[in-house]
TORKOL-4160 file (C-alpha; in steps of 0.2 Angstrom, whole numbers, padded with zeros to 4 digits, m for minus):
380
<pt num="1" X="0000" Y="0000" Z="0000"/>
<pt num="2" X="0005" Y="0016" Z="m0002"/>
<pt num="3" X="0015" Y="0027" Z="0012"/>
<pt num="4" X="0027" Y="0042" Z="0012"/>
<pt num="5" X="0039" Y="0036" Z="m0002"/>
<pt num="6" X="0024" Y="0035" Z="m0014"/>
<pt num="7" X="0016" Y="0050" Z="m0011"/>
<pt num="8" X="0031" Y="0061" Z="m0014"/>
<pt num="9" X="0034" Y="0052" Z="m0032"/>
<pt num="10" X="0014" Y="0058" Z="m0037"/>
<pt num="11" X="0016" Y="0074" Z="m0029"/>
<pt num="12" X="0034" Y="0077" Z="m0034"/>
<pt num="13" X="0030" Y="0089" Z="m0047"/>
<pt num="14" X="0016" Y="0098" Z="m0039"/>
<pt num="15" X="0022" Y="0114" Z="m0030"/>
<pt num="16" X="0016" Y="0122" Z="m0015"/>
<pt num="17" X="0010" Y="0133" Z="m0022"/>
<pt num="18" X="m0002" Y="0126" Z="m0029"/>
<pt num="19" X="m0006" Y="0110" Z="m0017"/>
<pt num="20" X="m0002" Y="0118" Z="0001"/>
<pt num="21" X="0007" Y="0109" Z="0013"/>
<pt num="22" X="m0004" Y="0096" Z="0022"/>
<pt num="23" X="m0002" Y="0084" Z="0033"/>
<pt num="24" X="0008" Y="0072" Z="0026"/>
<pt num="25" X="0019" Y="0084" Z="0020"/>
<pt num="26" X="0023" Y="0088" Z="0036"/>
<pt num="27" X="0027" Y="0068" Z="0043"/>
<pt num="28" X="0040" Y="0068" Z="0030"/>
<pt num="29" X="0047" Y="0082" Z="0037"/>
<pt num="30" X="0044" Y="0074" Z="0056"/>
<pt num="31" X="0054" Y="0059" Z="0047"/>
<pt num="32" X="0068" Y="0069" Z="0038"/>
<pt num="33" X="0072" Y="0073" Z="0058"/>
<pt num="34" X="0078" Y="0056" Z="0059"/>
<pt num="35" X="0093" Y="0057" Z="0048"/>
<pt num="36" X="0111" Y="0058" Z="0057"/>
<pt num="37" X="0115" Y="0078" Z="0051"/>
<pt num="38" X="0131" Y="0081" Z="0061"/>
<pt num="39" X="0144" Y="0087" Z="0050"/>
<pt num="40" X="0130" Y="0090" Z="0035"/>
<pt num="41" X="0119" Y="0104" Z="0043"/>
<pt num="42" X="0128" Y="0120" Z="0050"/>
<pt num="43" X="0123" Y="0122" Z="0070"/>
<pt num="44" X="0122" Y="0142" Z="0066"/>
<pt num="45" X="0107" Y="0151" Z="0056"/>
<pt num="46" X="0116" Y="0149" Z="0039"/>
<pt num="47" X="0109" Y="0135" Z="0028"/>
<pt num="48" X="0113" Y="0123" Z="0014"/>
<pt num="49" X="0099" Y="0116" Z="m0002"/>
<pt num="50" X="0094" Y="0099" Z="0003"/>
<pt num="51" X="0102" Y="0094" Z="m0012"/>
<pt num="52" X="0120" Y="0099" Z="m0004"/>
<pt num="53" X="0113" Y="0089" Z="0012"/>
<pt num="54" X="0111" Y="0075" Z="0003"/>
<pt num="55" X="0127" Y="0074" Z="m0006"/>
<pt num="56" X="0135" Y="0078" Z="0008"/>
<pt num="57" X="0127" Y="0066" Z="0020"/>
<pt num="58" X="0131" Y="0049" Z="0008"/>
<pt num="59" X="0149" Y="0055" Z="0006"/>
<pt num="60" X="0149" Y="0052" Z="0027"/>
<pt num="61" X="0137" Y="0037" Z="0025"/>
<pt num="62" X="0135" Y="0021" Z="0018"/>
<pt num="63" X="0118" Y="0016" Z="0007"/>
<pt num="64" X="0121" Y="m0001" Z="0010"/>
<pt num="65" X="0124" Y="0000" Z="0027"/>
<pt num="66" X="0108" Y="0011" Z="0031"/>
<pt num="67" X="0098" Y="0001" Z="0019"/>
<pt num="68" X="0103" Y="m0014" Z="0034"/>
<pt num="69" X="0100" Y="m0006" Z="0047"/>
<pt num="70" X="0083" Y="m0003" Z="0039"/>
<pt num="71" X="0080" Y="m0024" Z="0045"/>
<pt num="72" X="0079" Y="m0018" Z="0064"/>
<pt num="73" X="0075" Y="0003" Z="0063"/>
<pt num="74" X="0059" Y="0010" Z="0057"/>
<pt num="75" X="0069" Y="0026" Z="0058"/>
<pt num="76" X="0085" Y="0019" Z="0048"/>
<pt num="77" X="0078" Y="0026" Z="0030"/>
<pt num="78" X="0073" Y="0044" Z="0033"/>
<pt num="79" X="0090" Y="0048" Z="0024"/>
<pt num="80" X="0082" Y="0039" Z="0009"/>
<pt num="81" X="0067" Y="0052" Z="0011"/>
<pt num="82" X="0080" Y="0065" Z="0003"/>
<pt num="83" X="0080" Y="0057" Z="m0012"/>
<pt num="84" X="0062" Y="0056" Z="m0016"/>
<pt num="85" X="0060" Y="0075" Z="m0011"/>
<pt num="86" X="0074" Y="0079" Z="m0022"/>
<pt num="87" X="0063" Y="0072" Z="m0039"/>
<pt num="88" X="0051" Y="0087" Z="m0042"/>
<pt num="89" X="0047" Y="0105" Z="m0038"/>
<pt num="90" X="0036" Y="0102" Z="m0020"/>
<pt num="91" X="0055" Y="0100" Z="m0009"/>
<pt num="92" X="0068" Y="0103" Z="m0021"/>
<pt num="93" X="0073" Y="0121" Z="m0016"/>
<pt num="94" X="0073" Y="0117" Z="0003"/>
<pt num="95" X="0085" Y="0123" Z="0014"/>
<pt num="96" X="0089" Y="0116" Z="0031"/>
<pt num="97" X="0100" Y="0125" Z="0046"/>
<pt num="98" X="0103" Y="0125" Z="0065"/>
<pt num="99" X="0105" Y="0107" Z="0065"/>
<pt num="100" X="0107" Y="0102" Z="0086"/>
<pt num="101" X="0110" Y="0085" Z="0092"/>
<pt num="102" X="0113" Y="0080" Z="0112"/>
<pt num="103" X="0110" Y="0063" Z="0119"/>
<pt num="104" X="0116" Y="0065" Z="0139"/>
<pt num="105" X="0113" Y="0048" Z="0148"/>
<pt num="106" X="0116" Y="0061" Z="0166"/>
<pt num="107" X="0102" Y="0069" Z="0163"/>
<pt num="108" X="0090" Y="0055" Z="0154"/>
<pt num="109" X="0090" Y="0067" Z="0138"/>
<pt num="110" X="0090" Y="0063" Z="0119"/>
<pt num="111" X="0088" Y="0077" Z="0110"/>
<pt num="112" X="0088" Y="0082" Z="0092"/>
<pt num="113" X="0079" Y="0097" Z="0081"/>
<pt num="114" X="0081" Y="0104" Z="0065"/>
<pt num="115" X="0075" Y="0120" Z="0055"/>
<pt num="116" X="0069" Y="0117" Z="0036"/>
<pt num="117" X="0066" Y="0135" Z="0026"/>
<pt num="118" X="0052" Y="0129" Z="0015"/>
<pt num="119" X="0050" Y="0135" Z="m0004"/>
<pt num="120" X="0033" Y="0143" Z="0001"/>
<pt num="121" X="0042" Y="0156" Z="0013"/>
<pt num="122" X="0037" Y="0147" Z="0028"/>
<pt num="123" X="0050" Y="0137" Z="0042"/>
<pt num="124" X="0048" Y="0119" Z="0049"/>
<pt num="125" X="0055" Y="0115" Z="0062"/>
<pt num="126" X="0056" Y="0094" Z="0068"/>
<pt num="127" X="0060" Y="0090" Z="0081"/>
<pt num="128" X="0067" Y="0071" Z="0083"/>
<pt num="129" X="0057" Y="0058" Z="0092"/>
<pt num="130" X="0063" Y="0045" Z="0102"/>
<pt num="131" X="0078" Y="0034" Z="0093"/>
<pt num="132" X="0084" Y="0014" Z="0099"/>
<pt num="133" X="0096" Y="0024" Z="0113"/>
<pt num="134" X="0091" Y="0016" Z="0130"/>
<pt num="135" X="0091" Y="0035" Z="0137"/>
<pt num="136" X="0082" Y="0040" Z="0122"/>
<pt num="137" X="0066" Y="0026" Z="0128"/>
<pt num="138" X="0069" Y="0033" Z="0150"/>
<pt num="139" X="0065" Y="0052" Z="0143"/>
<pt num="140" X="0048" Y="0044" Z="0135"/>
<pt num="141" X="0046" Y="0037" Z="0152"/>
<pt num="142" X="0051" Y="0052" Z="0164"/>
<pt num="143" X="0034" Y="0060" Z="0154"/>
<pt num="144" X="0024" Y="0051" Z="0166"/>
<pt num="145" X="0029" Y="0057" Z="0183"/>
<pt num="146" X="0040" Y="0072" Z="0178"/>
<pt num="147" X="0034" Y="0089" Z="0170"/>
<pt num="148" X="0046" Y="0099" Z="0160"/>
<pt num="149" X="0058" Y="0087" Z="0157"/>
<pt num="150" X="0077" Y="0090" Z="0151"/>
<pt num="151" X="0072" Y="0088" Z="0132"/>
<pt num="152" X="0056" Y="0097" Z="0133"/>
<pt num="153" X="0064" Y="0112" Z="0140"/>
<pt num="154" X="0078" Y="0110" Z="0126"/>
<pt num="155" X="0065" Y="0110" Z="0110"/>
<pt num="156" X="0057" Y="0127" Z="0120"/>
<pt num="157" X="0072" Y="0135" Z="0119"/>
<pt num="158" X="0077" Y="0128" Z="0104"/>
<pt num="159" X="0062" Y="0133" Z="0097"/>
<pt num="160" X="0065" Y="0153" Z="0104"/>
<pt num="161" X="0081" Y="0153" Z="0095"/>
<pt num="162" X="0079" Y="0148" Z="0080"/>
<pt num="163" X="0063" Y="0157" Z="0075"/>
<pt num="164" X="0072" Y="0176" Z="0081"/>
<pt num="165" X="0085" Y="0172" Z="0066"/>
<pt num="166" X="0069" Y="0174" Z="0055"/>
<pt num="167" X="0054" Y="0184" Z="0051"/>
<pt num="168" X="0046" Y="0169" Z="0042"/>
<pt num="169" X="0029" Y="0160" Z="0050"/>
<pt num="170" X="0033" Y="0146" Z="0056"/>
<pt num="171" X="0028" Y="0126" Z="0059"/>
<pt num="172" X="0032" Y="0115" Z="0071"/>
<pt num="173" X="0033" Y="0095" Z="0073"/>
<pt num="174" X="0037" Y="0079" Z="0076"/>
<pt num="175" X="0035" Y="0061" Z="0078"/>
<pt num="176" X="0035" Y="0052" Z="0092"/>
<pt num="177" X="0041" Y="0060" Z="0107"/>
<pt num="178" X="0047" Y="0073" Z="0094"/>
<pt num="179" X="0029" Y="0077" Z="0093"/>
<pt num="180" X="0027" Y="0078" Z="0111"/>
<pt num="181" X="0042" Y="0092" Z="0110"/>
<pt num="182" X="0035" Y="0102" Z="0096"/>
<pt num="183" X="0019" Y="0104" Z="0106"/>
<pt num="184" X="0026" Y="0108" Z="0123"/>
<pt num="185" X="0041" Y="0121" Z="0113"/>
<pt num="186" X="0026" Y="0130" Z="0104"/>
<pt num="187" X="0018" Y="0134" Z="0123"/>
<pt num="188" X="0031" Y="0139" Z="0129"/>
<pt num="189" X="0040" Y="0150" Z="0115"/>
<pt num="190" X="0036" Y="0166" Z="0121"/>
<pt num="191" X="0019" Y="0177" Z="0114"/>
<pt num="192" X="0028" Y="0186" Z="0100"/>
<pt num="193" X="0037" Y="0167" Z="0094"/>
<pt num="194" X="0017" Y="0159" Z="0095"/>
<pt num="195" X="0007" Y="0173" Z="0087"/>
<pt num="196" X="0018" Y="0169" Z="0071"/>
<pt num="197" X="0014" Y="0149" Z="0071"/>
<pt num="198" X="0003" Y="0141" Z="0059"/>
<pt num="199" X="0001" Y="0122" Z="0065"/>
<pt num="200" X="0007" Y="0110" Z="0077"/>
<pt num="201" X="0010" Y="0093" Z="0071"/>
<pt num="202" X="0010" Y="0078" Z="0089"/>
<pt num="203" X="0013" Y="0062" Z="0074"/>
<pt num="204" X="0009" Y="0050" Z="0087"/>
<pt num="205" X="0019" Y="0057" Z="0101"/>
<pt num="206" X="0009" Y="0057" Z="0119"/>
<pt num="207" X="0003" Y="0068" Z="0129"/>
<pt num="208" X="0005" Y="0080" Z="0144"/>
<pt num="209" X="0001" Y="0079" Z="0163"/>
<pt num="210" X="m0014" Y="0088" Z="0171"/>
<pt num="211" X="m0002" Y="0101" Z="0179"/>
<pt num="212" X="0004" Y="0107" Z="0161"/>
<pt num="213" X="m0012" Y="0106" Z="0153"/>
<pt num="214" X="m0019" Y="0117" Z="0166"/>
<pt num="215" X="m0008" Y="0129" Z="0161"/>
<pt num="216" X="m0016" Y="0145" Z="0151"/>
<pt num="217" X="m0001" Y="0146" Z="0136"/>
<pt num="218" X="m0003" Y="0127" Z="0133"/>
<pt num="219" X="m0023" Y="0132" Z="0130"/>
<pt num="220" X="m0018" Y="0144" Z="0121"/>
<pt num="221" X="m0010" Y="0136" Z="0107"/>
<pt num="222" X="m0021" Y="0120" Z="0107"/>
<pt num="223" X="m0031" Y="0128" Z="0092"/>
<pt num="224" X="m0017" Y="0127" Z="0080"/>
<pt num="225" X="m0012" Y="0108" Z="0087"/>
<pt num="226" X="m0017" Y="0092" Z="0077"/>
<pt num="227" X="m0013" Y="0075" Z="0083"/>
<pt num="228" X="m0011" Y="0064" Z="0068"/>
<pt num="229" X="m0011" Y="0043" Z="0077"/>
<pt num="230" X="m0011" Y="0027" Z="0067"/>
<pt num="231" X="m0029" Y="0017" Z="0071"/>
<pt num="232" X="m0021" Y="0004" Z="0083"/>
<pt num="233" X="m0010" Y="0020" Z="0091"/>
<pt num="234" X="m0001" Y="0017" Z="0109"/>
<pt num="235" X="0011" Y="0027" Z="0110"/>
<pt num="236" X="0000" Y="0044" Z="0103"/>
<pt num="237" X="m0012" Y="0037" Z="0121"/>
<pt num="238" X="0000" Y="0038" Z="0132"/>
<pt num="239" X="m0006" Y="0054" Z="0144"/>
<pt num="240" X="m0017" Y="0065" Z="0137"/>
<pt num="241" X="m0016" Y="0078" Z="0123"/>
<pt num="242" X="m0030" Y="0090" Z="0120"/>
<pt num="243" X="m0025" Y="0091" Z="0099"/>
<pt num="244" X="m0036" Y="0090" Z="0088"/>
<pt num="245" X="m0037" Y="0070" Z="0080"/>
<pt num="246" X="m0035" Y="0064" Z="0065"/>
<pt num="247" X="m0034" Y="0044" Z="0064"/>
<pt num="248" X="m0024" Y="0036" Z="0049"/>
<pt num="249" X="m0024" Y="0019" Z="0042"/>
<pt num="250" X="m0010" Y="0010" Z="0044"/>
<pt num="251" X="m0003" Y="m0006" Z="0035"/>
<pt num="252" X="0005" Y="m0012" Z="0050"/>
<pt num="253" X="m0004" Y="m0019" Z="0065"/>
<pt num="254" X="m0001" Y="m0017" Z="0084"/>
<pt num="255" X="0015" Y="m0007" Z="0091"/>
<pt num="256" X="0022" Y="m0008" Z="0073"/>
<pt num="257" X="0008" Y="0007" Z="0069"/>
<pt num="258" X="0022" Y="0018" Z="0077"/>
<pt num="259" X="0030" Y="0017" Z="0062"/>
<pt num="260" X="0025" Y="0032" Z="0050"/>
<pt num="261" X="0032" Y="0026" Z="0035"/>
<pt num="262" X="0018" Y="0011" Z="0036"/>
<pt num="263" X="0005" Y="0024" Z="0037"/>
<pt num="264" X="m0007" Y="0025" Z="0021"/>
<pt num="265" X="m0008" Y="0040" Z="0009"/>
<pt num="266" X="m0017" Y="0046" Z="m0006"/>
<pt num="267" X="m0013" Y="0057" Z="m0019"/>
<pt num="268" X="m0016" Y="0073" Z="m0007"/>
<pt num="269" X="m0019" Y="0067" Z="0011"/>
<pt num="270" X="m0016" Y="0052" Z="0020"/>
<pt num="271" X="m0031" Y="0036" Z="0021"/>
<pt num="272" X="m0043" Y="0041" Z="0036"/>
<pt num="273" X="m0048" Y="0030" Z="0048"/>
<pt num="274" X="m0056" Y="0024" Z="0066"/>
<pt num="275" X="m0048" Y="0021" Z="0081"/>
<pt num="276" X="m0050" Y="0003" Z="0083"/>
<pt num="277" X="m0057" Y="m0006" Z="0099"/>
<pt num="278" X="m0040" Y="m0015" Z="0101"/>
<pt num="279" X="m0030" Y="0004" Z="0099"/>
<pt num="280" X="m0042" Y="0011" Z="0115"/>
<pt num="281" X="m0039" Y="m0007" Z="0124"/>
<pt num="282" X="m0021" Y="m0001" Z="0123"/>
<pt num="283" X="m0024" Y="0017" Z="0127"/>
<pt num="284" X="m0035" Y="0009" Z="0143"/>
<pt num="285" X="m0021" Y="m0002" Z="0151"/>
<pt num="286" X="m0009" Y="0010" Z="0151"/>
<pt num="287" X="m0021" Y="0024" Z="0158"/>
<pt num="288" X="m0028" Y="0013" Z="0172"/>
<pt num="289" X="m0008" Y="0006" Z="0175"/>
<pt num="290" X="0000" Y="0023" Z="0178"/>
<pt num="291" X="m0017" Y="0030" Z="0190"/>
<pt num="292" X="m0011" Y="0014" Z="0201"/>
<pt num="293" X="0004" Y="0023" Z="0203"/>
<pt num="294" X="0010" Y="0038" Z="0210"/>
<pt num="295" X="0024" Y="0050" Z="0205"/>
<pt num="296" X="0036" Y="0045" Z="0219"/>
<pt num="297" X="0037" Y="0025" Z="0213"/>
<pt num="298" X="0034" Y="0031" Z="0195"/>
<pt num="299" X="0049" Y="0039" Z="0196"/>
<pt num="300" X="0057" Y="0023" Z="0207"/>
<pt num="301" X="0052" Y="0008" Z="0194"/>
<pt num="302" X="0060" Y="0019" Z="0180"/>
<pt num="303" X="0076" Y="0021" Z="0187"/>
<pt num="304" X="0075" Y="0001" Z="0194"/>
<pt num="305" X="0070" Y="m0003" Z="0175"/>
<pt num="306" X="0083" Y="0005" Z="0168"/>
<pt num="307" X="0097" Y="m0001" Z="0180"/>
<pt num="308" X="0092" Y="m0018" Z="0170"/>
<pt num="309" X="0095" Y="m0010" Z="0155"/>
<pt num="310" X="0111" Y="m0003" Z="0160"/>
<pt num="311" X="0118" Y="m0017" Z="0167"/>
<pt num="312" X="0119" Y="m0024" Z="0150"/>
<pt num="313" X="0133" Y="m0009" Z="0146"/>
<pt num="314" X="0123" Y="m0009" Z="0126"/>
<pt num="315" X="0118" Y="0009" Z="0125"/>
<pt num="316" X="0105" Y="0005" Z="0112"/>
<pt num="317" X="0089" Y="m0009" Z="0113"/>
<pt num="318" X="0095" Y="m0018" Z="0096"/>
<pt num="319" X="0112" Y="m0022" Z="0104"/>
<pt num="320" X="0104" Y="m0031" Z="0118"/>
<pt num="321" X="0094" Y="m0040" Z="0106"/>
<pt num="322" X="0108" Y="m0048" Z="0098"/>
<pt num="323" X="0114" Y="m0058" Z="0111"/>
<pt num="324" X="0096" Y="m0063" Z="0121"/>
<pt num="325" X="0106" Y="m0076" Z="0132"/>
<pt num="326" X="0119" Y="m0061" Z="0137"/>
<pt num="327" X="0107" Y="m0049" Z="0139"/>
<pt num="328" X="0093" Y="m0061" Z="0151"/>
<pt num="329" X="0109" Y="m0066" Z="0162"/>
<pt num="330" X="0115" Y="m0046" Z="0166"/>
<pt num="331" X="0095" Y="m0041" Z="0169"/>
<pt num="332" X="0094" Y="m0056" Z="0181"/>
<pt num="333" X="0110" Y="m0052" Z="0188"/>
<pt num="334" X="0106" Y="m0033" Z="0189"/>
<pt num="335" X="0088" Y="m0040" Z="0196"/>
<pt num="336" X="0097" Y="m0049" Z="0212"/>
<pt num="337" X="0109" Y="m0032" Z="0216"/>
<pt num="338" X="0095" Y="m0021" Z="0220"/>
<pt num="339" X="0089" Y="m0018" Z="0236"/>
<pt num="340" X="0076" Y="m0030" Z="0242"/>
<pt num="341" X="0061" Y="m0015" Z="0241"/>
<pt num="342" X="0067" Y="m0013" Z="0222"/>
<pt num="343" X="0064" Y="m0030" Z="0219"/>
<pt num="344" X="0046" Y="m0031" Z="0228"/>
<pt num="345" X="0042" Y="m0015" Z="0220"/>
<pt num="346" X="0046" Y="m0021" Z="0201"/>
<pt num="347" X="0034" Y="m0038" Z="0203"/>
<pt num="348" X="0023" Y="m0026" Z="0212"/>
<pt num="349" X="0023" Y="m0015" Z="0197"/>
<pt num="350" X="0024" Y="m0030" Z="0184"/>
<pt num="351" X="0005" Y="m0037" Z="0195"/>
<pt num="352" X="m0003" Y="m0022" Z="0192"/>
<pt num="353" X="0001" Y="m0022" Z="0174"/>
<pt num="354" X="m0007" Y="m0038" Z="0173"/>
<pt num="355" X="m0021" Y="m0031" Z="0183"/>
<pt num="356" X="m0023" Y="m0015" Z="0172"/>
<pt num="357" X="m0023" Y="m0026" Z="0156"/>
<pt num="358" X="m0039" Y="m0036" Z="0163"/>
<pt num="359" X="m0047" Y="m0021" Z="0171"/>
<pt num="360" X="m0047" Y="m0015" Z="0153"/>
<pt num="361" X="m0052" Y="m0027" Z="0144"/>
<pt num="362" X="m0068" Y="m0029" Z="0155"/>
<pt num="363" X="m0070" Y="m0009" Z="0154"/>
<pt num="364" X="m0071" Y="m0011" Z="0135"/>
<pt num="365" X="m0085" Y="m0026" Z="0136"/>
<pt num="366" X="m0094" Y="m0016" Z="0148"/>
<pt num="367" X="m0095" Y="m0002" Z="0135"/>
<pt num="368" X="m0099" Y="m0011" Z="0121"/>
<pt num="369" X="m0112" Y="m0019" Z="0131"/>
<pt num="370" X="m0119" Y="m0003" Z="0134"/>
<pt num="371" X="m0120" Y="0003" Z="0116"/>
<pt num="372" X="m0136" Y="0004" Z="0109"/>
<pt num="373" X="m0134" Y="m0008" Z="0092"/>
<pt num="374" X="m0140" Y="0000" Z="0078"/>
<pt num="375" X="m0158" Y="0004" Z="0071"/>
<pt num="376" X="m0163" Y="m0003" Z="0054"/>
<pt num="377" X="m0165" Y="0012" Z="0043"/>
<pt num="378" X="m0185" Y="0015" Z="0038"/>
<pt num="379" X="m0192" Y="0013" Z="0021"/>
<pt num="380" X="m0198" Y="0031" Z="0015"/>
């Protein structure tokens, strides 16, 4: 079926100018993000074509050995994305600038944001979701008991930074927790930086806690914010977000829906959708799982989760997954060195997991029970 790759071939040709920027346009841009530009993309405010950022970025990388990693990373092809955008008018003349990538395992960040000048005089700006660093999945984490995390405080200033070195108006996205990101940096950009955005693009990135959606600037930009989630979506559930939603069809099922480049377009827009029952079954283990917790042992099981993790000295999840037998023996060593209210608390916390998951499967009979099945339509 077709996704990203496909839709940029029909529309190559077509300029924005005469098809505006939608939202598909802007997942490829959410995906671009995912590319490794250090060394391709100037840090400051001056800018190169993308054709120079491609060239540029294939001297420093393999094909073959992105094309291999592709096997094991839904992110491994967004440099791929270049070429496609390259074929026709829509992208060709794109420029992209103050490139930033940090990954800091001290402070549980993995952060990384770029800024695309559009041929329609309008600026982009992606911000990364999470990638297959262990510090990059304890960040997504930390979003449940933590406000205003490292990374989310980053993108905001990110964001303020960026958009003084133009006049331009200006988008904002991402996938993932980049999405997460883009929403919490348009918030909190300052009045001037928000009065010049158009939309806010959360690709299947979750949401906020009460506290921040309380706030009266996260209110305040919710009207330009659209929440784009795959029809079986978990990770766009996590939390809550207040965008507006738009569900896509994806060819994938389950978890594997996080993968943008498996949702389904047409020629101008992706193919809508529903929510399925089994995406909200999801949506409700995790909802009913984290209220069974409060911020204090939230914030305890992740750093015991992640000690298992560590232990195993890989710094990304693939690497652990090469060597299963390796990687069971650290955890369970790992397991046995924490303290004995670590332990009790982990099997405590893996129960009510368990718990959730039934608690929600019998929430989701009750409510279909509870809807009224449908009346036959009358003959006139």
């Amino acid at each position: 079926m077709p996704n990203i790759f496909d839709y940029l071939h029909w529309r190559a040709d077509v300029p924005l100018s005469v098809s505006p920027f939608n939202d598909v346009d802007n997942l490829i841009l959410s995906e671009l993000i995912y590319t490794d530009f250090a060394g391709v993309v100037p840090e400051d405010g001056s800018a190169v074509s993308l054709a120079e950022a491609r060239d540029r970025f294939f001297a420093l990388h393999d094909r073959a050995e992105i094309d291999a990693k592709a096997e094991y990373s839904y992110t491994a092809r967004a440099p791929f994305l270049m070429d496609a955008m390259l074929e026709g008018e829509r992208f060709q003349s794109l420029r992209l600038s103050c490139y930033e990538a940090v990954t800091d395992k001290e402070i549980a960040a993995q952060f990384a944001a770029v800024s695309l000048l559009l041929p329609d005089g309008t600026a982009y700006v992606a911000f990364r979701g999470t990638d297959g660093t262990v510090v990059g999945w304890k960040e997504d984490l930390i979003l449940s008991y933590q406000s205003d995390t490292p990374g989310q405080l980053r993108a905001a200033d990110y964001l303020r930074r960026t958009a003084a070195l133009t006049a331009l108006p200006i988008r904002v996205g991402g996938h993932s927790k980049g999405g997460n990101l883009a929403v919490y940096a348009a918030a909190n950009c300052g009045e001037s930086i928000r009065n010049r955005l158009l939309t806010v693009w959360n690709n299947d990135g979750p949401g906020f806690r009460d506290e921040l959606r309380a706030l009266p600037d996260y209110q305040r930009i919710q009207p330009r914010c659209v929440s784009i989630v795959p029809d079986t979506s978990v990770i766009g559930m996590l939390l809550v977000c207040d965008c507006e939603r738009r569900v896509v069809k994806s060819t994938a099922s389950n978890l594997v829906q996080h993968d943008g480049f498996t949702w389904e377009c047409g020629p101008t827009t992706f193919v809508p959708a529903e929510l399925s029952r089994k995406g909200e079954y999801y949506g409700k283990i995790v909802e009913n799982w984290v209220a069974r917790q409060d911020d204090d042992t939230l914030r305890s099981l992740v750093d015991s989760l992640f000690t298992l993790f560590e232990s195993t000295g890989d710094e990304t999840f693939h690497a652990m997954t090469e060597n299963k037998m390796k990687t069971a023996e650290n955890w369970l060593a790992a397991f046995r060195a924490l303290p004995w209210e670590k332990q009790k608390e982990l099997l405590a916390a893996t129960g009510k997991l368990l718990t959730s998951s039934g608690a929600s499967a019998m929430e989701m009979l009750d409510s279909g029970a509870n809807q009224q099945p449908e009346q036959p339509a009358r003959e006139s």
